[in-house]
N, C-alpha and C positions, 0 to 999 in steps of 0.2 A: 701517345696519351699525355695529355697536359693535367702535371698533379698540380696542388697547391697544399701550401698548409691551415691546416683548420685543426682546431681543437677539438674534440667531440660535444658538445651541445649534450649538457642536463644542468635540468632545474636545480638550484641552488637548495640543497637539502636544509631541514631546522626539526629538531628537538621538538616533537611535539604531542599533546594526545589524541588517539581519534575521537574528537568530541562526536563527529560524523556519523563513527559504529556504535558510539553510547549512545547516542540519542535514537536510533535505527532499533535500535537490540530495544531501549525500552520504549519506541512508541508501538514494535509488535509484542512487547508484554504488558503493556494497555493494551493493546486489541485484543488479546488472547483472554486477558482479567473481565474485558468489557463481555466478548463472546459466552466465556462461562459462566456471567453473572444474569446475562439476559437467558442464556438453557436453562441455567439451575429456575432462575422467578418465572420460565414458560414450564420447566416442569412443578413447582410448586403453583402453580396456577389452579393447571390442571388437576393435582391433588386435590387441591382445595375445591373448586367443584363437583372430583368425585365425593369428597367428604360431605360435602352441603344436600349433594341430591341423596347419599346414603341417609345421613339424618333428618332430613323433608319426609322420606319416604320412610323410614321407622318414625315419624311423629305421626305421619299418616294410619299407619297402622295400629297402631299403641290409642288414637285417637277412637279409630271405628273399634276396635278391642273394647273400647271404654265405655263409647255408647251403647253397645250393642248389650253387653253386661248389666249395665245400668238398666236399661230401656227393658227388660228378662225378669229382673227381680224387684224393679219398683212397684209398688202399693199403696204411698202416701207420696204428694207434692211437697208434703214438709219435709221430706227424709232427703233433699237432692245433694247428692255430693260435692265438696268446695270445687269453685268455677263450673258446675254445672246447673241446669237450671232443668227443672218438670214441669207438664201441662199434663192433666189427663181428665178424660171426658168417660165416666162409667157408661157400662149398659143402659140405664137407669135416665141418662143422658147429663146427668149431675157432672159440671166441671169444677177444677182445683186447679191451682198452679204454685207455684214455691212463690218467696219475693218477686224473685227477677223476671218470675215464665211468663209474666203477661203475651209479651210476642207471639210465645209457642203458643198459644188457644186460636191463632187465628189457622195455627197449622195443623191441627183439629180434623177442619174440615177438607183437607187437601190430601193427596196419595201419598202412601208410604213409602218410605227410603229415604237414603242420606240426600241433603242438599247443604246450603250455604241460607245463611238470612243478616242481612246488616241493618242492625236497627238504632237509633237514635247513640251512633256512634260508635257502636260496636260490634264484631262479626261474631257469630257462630258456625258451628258446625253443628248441623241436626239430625234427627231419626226419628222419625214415624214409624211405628209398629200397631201390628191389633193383636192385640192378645184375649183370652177367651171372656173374661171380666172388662178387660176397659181398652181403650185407645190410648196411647203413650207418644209423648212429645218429650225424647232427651236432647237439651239443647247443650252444648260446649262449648264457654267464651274461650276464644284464641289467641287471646291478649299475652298469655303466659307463656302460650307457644312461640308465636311473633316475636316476643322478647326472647326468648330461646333462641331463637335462629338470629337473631340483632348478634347476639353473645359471640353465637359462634362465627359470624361473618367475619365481627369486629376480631375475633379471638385469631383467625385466619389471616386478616391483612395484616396484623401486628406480627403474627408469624413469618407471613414472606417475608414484609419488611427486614425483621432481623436477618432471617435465614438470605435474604440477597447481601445483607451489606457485610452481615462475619463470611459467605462464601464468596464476596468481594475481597474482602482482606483476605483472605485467607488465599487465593489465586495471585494477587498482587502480591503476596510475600512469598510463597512459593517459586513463581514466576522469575521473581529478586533474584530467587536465590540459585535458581536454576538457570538463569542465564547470563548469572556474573562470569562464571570457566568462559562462556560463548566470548561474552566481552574482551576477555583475559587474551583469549587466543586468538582473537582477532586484533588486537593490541600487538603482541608479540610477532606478530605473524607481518603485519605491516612496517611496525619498526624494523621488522628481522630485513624485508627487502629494502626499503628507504636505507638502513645502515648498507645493508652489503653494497646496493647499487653508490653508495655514496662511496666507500670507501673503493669500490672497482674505476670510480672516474679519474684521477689521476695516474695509474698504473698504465690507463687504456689508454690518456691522452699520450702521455711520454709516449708508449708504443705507436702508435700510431703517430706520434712524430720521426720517430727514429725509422718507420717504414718507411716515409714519406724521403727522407733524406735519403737513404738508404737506395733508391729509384731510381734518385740519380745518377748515382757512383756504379749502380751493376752493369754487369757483363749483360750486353744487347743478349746475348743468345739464354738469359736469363730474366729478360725484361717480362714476360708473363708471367715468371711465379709467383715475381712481386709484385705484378698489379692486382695478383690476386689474395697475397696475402693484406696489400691495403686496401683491396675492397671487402676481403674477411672482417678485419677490425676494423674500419667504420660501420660493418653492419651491425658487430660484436657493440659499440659502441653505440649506438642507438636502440638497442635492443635495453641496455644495461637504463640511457636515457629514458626511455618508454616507463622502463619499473618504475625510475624513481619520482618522474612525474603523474605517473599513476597514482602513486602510495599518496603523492604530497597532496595531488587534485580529490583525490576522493576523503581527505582525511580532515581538510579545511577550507574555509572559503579561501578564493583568491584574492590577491593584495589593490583595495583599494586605491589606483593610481588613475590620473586622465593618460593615458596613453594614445597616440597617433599609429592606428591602424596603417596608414600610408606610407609614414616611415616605416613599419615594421616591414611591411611587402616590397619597400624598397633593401631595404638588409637584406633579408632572406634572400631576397632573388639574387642578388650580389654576390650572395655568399654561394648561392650554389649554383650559378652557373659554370663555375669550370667544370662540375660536377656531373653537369647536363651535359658540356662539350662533350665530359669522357666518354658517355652513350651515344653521342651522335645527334643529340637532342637541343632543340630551341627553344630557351625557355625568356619568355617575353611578359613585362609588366609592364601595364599602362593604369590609368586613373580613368574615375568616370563618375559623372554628377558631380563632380566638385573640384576646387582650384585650392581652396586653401588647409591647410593642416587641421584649423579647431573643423570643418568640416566633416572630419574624419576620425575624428576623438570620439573615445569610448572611457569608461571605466571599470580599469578589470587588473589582472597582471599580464605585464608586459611579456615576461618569459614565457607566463604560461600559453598566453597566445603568438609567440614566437614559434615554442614547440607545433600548436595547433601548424601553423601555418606550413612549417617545415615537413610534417608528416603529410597533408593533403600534397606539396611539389611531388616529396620523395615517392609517393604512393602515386602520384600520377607521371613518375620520369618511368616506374616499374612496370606500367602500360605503354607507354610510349614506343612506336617502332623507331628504329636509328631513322633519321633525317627528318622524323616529326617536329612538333611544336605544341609545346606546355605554355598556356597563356595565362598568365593572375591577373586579374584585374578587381582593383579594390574600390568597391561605386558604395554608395549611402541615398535610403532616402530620407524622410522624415521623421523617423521612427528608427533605422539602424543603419549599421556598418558591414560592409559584407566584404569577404574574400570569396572571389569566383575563380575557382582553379579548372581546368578546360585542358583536355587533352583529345588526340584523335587517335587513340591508341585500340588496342582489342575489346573495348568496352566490358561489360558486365551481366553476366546471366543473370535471369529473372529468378534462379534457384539463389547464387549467392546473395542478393538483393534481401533477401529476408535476413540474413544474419551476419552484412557486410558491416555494421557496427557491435557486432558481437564480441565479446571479448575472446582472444583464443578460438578464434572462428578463422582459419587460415584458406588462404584460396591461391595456390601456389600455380596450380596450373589455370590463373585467368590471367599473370602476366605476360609480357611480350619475351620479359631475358628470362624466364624460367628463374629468376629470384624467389629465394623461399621467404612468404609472408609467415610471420608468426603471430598475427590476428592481434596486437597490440596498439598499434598508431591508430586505426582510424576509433577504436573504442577511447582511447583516449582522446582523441580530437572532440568525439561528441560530449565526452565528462568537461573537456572544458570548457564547450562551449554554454552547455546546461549549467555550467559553475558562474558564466558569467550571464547569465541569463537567454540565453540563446539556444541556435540547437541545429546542425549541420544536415544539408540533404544531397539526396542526388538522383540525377537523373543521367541514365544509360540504356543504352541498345548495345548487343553485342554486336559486334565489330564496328562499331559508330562512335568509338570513345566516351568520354563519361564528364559530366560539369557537377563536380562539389562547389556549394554556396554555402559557404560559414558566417552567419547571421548574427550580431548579436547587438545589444541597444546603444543609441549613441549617449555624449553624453549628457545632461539636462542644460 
């Protein structure tokens, strides 16, 4: 087994806030403010409609109540009650009507019952009756009513309005206030790992240097405990990496820099091929579409697409059978930069395929070495690449091995 020494690989930790989860936490308490403001004014709506048709339909009734009263005990055109108007045509055939009934004498001659009559401007509501003495014409201008229902239409929309925008405030401050703890503890809860996994990277690297040394000097007939105690703490040691690149990727954007994609994949591969020897594995970088560096530039952070790149190898050395071959190949068209990582390892069920960028989504028995995944690298590989605009895919058949394509834009 050919060791070498390596430091364990995490993102350079910083003191920060999750502007990330503030802004998360309150664009779903706008939604939630928005959601309750548009129920409350669909059910105030509706109120208000049932209110309009109750009151339409008690004017209606209060109205025929009124003529029909009228229309029973009138006996003079001059006696007509305010806004109502008589026509009446005795036995005798002798007509009368108040000021206003001129209209009503033409409804005289017409059948009895309620109708409508609109005349030089204005509607009524009427009643023809016969009574034993005379013919009765009760007309009811509607003016008064009309403007009644104006009142309370107007009275209504001035009520939702208020009633949406105090049960708007009133959700948006609740809201506030009920989801500052969520904030609190998602603060706490993120710093708590960004600290620990920062403060575990130095203990782990010294250990895992002192194993490394440590390799050399043992007793042959000891030489497996210790390769597995140093393939223990590099896993320890990228596990610990994985947190604190998570906490830092999801917590803020990544660092504005031009970085060369090309050289990155030349690192990496660099870096872990003794890595690849130890498994038995070929891991090969080559270039494509392009000859020169700015060809290959992006803007993004360097480490964090360091990280990216390092978990797509490591995740495809963990498929890999001994004497395969892990190819990177870092190609660009007009629009992006991509890492193609290609292995021909036990490929990928179409069940884990649904939840292979899941976080905490482990699939232990789809590797070749029986390495336990703890469902972190590839969800964080996709957070960085969405961080930097981009967004990782893959295409696999089981037993066919599997090609991740990590995409993201070049730079202007």
């Amino acid at each position: 087994m050919r060791l070498r020494h390596r430091s364990i690989g995490i993102v350079q930790h910083e003191s920060h806030t999750p502007a990330s989860d503030l802004a998360l936490v309150r664009r779903a308490a706008r939604f939630m403010a928005i959601r309750a403001s548009l129920a409350l004014a669909l059910v105030l709506f509706v109120v208000g409609i049932v209110v309009y048709i109750v009151d339409a339909r008690a004017q209606n009734r209060q109205m025929t109540a009124e003529l029909q009263r009228v229309a029973s005990i009138a006996d003079d055109a001059d006696d007509a009650p305010p806004d109502m108007e008589l026509a009446i045509r005795t036995r005798s055939g002798k007509v009368s009507h108040s000021d206003g009934g001129l209209p009503g004498v033409a409804l005289l001659s017409g059948p009895t019952g309620f109708s409508n009559l609109d005349t030089e401007g204005r509607r009524y509501r009427t009643l023809v009756v016969d009574r034993p003495s005379a013919r009765i014409v009760a007309m009811m201008d509607l003016a008064p009513y009309h403007a009644a229902r104006d009142r309370l239409l107007l009275s209504l929309a001035v009520a939702e309005l208020a009633g949406i925008a105090a049960s708007g405030a009133a959700v948006v401050l609740f809201t506030r206030r009920s989801v500052q703890p969520l904030v609190q503890a998602l603060a706490l809860q993120r710093r708590f790992v960004a600290d620990a996994s920062h403060e575990l990277r130095a203990p782990l690297t010294v250990l895992f240097t002192r194993v490394q040394l440590l390799a050399h000097r043992v007793d042959p007939a000891l030489r497996g405990e210790v390769d597995a105690v140093v393939a223990d703490t590099r896993a320890l040691g990228e596990i610990v990496g994985d947190l604190l690149a998570s906490a830092t990727m999801t917590a803020r954007r990544p660092a504005s820099e031009r970085v060369d994609m090309s050289a990155i994949a030349e690192s990496v591969c660099a870096s872990m091929a003794p890595f690849a020897e130890s498994q038995g594995v070929t891991l090969r970088n080559q270039l494509e579409n392009g000859d020169t560096a700015a060809e290959f530039e992006v803007t993004g952070s360097e480490t964090a697409l360091r990280r990216a790149l390092t978990s797509l190898i490591d995740n495809a050395l963990g498929h890999e059978h001994p004497g395969g071959t892990v190819d990177v190949t870092t190609s660009r068209n007009d629009s992006a930069v991509s890492f193609v990582v290609k292995d021909n390892g036990v490929g990928i069920d179409p069940e884990t395929m649904s939840t292979l960028f899941t976080r905490f989504s482990p699939g232990t028995k789809h590797t070749a070495n029986g390495r336990e995944s703890h469902g972190i690298g590839l969800a964080l590989v996709r957070e960085i690449a969405q961080a930097h605009g981009g967004d990782v895919t893959v295409a696999s058949e089981p037993g066919d091995g599997a090609v991740f394509t990590f995409a993201v834009p070049r730079s202007a």
